[in-house]
DSSP file (Angstrom, degrees, kcal/mol; ACC not computed):
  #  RESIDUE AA STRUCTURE BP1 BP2  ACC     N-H-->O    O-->H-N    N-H-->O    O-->H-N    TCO  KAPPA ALPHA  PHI   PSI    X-CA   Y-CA   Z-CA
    1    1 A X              0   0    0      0, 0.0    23,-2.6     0, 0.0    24,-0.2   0.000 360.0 360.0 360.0 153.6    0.5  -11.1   -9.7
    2    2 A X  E     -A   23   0A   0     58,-0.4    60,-0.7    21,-0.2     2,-0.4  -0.509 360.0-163.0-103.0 166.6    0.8   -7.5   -7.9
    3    3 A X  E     -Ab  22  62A   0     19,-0.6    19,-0.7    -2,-0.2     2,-0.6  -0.985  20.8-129.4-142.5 148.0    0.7   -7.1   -4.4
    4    4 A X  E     + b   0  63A   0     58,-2.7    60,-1.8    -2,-0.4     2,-0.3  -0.913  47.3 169.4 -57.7 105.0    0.1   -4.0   -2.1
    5    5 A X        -     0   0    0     -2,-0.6    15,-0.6    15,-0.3     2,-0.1  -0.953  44.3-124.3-151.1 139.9    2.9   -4.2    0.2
    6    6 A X  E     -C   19   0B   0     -2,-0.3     2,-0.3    13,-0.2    13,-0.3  -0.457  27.3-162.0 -74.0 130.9    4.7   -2.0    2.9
    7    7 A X  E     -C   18   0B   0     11,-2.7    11,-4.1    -2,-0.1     2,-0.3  -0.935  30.0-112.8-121.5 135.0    8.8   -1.6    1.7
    8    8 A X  E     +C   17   0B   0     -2,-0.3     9,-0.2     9,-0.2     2,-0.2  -0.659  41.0 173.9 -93.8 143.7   11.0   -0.4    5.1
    9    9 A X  E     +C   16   0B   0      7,-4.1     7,-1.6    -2,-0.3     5,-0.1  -0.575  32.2  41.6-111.5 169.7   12.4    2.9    5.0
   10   10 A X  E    S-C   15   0B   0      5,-0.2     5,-0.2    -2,-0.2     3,-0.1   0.071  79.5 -51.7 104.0 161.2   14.3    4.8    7.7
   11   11 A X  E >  S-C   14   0B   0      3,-1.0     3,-0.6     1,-0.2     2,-0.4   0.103  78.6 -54.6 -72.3-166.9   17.3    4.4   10.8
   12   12 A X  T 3  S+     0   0    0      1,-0.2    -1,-0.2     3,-0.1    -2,-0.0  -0.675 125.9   1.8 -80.4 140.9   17.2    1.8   13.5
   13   13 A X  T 3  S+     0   0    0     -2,-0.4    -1,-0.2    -3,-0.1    -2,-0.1   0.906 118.9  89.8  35.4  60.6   14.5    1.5   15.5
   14   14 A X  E <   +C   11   0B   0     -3,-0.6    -3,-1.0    -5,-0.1     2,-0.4  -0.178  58.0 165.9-171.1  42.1   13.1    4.2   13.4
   15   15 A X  E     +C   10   0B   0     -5,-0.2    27,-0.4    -7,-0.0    26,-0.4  -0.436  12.4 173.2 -67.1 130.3   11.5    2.6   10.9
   16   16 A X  E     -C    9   0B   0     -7,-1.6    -7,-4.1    -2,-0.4     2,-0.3  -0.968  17.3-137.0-131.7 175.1    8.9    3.9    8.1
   17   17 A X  E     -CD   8  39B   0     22,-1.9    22,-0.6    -2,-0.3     2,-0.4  -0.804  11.5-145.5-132.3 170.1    7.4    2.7    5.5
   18   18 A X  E     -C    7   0B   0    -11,-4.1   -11,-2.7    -2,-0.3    20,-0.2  -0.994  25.2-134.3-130.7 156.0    6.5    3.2    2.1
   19   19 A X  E     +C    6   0B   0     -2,-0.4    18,-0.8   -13,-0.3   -13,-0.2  -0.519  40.4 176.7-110.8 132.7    3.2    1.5    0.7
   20   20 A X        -     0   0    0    -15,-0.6     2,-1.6    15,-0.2   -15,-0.3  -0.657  40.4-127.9-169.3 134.6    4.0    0.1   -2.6
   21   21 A X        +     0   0    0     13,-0.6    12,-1.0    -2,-0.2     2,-0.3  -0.371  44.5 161.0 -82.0 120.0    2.7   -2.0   -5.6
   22   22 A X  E     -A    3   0A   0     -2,-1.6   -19,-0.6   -19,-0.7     2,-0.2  -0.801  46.0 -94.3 -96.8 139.4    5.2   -4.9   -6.3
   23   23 A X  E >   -A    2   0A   0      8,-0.4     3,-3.9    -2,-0.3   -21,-0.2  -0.508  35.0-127.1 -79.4 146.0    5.2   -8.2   -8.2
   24   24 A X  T 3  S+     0   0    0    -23,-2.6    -1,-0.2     1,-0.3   -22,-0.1   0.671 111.3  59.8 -58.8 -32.6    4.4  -11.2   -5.7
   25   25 A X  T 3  S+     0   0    0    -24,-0.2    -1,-0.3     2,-0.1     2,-0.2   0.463  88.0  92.5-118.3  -1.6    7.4  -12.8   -6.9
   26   26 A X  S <  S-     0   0    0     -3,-3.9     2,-0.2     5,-0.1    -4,-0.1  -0.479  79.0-108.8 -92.3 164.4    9.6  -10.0   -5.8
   27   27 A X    >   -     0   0    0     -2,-0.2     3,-7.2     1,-0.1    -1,-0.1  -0.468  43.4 -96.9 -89.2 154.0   11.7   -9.7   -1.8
   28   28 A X  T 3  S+     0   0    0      1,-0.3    -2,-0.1    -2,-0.2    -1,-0.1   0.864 131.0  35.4 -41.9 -41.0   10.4   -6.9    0.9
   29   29 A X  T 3  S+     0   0    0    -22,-0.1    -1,-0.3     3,-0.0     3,-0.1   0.582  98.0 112.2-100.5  -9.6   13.3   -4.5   -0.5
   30   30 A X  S <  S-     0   0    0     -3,-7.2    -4,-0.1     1,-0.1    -8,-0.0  -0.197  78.7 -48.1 -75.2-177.5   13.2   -5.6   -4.5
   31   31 A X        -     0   0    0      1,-0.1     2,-0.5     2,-0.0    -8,-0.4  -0.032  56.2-143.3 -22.4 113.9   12.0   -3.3   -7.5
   32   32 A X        -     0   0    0    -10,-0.1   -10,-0.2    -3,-0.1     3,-0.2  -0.898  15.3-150.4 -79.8 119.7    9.0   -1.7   -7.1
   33   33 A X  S    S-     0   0    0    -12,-1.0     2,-0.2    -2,-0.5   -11,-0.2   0.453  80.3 -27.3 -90.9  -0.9    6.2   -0.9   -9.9
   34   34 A X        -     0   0    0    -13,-0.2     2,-0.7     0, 0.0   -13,-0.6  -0.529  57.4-109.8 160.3 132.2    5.1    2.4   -8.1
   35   35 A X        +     0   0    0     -2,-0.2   -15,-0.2   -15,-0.2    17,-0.0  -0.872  33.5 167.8 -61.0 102.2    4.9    3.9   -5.2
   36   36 A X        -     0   0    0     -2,-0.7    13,-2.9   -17,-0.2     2,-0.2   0.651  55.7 -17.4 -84.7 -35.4    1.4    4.3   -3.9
   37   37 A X  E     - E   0  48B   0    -18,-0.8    11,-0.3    11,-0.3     2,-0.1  -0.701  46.9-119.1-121.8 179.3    1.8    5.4   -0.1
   38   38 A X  E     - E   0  47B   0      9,-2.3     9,-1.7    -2,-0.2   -20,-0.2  -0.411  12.4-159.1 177.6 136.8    3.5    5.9    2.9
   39   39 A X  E     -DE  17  46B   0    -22,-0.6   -22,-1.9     7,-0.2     2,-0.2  -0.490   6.9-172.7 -86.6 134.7    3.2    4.7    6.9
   40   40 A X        +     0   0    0      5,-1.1     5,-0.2   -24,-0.2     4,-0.1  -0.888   7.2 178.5-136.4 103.8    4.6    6.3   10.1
   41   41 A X  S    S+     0   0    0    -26,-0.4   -25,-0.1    -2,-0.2    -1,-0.0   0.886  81.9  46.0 -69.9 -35.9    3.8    3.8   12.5
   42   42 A X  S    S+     0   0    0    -27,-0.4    -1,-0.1     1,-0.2   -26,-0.1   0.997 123.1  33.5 -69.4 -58.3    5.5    5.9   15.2
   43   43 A X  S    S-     0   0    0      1,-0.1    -1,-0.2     2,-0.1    -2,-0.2   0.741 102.5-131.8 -64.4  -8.8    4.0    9.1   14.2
   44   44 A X        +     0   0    0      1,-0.2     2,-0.3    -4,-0.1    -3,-0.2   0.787  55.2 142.5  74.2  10.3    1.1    7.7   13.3
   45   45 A X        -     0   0    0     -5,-0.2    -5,-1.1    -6,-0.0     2,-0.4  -0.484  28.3-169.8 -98.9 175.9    0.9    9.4   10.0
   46   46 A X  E     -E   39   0B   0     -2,-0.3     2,-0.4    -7,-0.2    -7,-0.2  -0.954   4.4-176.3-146.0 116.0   -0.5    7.8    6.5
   47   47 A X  E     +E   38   0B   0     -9,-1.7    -9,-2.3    -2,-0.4     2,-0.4  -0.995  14.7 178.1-118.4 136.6   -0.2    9.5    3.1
   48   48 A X  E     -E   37   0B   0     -2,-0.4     2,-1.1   -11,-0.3   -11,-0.3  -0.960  32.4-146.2-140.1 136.7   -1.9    7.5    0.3
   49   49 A X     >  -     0   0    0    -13,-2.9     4,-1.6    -2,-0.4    -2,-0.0  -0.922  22.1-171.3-108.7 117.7   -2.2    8.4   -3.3
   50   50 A X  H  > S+     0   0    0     -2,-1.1     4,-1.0     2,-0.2     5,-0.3   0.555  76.6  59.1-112.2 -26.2   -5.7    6.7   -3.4
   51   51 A X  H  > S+     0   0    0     -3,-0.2     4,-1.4     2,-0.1    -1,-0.2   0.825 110.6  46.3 -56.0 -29.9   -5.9    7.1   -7.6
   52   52 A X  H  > S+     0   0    0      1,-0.2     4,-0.6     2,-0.2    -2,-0.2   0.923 114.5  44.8 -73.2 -51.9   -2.9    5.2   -7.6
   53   53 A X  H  X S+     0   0    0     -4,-1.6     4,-1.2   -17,-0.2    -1,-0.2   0.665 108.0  54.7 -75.7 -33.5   -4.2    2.7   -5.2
   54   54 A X  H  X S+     0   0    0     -4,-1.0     4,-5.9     2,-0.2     5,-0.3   0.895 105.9  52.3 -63.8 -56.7   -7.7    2.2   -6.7
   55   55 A X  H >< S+     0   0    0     -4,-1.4     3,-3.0    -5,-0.3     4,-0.4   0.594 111.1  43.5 -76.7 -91.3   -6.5    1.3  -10.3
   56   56 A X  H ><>S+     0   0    0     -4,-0.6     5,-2.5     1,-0.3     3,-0.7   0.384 110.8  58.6 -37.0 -36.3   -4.0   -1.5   -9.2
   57   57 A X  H ><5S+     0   0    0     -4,-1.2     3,-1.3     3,-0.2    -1,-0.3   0.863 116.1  35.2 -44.1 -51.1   -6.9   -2.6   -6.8
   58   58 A X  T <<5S+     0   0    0     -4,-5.9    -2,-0.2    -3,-3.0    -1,-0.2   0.617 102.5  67.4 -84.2  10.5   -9.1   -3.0  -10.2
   59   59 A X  T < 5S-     0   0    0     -3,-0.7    -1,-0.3    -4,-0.4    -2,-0.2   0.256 129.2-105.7-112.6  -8.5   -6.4   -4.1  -11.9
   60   60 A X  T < 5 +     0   0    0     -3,-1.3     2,-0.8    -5,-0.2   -58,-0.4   0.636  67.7 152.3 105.6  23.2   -6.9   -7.5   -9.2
   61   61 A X      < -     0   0    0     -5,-2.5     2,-1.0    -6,-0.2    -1,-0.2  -0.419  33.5-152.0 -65.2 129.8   -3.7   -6.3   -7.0
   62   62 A X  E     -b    3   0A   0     -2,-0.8   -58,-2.7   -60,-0.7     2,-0.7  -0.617   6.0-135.0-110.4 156.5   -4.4   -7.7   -3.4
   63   63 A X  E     -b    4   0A   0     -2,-1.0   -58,-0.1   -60,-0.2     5,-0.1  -0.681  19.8-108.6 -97.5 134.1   -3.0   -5.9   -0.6
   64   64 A X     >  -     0   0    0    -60,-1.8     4,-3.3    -2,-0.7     5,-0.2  -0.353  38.3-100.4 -72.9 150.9   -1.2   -7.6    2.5
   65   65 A X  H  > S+     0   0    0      1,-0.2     4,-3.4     2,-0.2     5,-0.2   0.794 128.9  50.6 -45.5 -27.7   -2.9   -7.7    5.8
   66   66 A X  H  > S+     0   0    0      2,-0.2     4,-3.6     1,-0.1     3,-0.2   0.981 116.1  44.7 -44.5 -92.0   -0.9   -4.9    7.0
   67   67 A X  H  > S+     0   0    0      1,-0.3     4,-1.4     2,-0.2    -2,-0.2   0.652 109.7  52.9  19.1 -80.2   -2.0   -3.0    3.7
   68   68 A X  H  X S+     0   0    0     -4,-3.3     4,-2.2     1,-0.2    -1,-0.3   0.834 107.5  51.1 -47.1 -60.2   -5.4   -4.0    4.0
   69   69 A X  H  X S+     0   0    0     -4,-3.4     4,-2.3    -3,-0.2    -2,-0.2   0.896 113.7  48.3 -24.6 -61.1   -5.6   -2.5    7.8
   70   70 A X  H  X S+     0   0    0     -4,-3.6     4,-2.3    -5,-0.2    -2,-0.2   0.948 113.6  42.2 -58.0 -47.3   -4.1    0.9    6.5
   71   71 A X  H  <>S+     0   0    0     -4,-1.4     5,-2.4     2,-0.2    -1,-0.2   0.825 113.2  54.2 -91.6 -11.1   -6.5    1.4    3.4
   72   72 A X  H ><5S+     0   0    0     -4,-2.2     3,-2.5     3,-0.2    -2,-0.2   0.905 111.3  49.8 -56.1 -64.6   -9.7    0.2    5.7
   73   73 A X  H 3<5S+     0   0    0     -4,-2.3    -2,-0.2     1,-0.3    -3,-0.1   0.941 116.8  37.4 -15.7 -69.7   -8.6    3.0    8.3
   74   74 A X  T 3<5S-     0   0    0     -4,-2.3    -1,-0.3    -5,-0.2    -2,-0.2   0.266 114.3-124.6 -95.7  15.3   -8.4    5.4    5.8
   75   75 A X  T < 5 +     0   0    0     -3,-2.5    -3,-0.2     2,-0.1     4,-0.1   0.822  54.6 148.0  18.7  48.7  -11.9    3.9    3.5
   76   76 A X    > < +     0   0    0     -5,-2.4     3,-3.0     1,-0.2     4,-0.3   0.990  61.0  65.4 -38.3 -92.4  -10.2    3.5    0.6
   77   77 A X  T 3  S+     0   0    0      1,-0.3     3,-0.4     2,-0.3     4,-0.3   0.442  87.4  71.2 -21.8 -26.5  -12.4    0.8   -0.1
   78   78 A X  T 3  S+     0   0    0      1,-0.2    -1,-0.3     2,-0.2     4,-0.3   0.718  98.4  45.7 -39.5 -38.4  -15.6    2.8   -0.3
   79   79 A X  S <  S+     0   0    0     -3,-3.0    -2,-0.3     2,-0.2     4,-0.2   0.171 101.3  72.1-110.1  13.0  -15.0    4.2   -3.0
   80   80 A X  S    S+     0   0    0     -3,-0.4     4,-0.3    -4,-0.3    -2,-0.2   0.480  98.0  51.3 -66.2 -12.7  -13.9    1.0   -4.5
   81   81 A X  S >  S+     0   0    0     -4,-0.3     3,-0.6     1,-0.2    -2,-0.2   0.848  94.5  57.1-115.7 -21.6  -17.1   -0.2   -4.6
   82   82 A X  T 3  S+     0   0    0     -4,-0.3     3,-0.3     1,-0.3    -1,-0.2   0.505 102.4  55.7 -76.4 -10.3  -19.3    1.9   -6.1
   83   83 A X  T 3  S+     0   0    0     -4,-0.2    -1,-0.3     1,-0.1    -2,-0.2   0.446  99.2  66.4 -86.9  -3.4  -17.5    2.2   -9.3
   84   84 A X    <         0   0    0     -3,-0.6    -2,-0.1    -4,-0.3    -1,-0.1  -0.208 360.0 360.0-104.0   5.2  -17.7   -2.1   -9.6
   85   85 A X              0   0    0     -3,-0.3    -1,-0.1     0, 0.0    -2,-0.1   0.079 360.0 360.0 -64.2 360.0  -21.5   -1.5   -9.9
């Protein structure tokens, strides 16, 4: 199974992160199947490749709460739903 999951980037107490789909079965830092985003909690910015992110979302990836938070924000999920129709 895939997951949506935030991987840490970045110094000490300077963290960012990068948004990214991984198998469930992998650790916060393993192997990564794509990069899909990336989070700056400090700056507050969010860059999302939101093709990327829709087909592993129909492809039955689920996204961690974190994730979930980020792509609500940014209503991903809007346009998830009208193609599932």
């Amino acid at each position: 199974m895939v997951k949506l999951r935030l991987k840490r980037c970045g110094r000490k107490q300077r963290a960012v992160y990068r948004i990214v789909a991984i198998d469930v079965r992998s650790r916060r830092e393993g192997k990564d199947l794509r990069k899909v985003g990336f989070y700056d909690p400090i700056k507050n910015q969010t860059y999302l490749n939101v093709p990327a992110i829709l087909y592993f979302l129909e492809k039955g990836a689920q996204p961690t709460g974190t994730v979930q938070d980020i792509l609500k924000k940014a209503e991903v999920f809007k346009e998830l739903r009208p193609n599932q129709s």
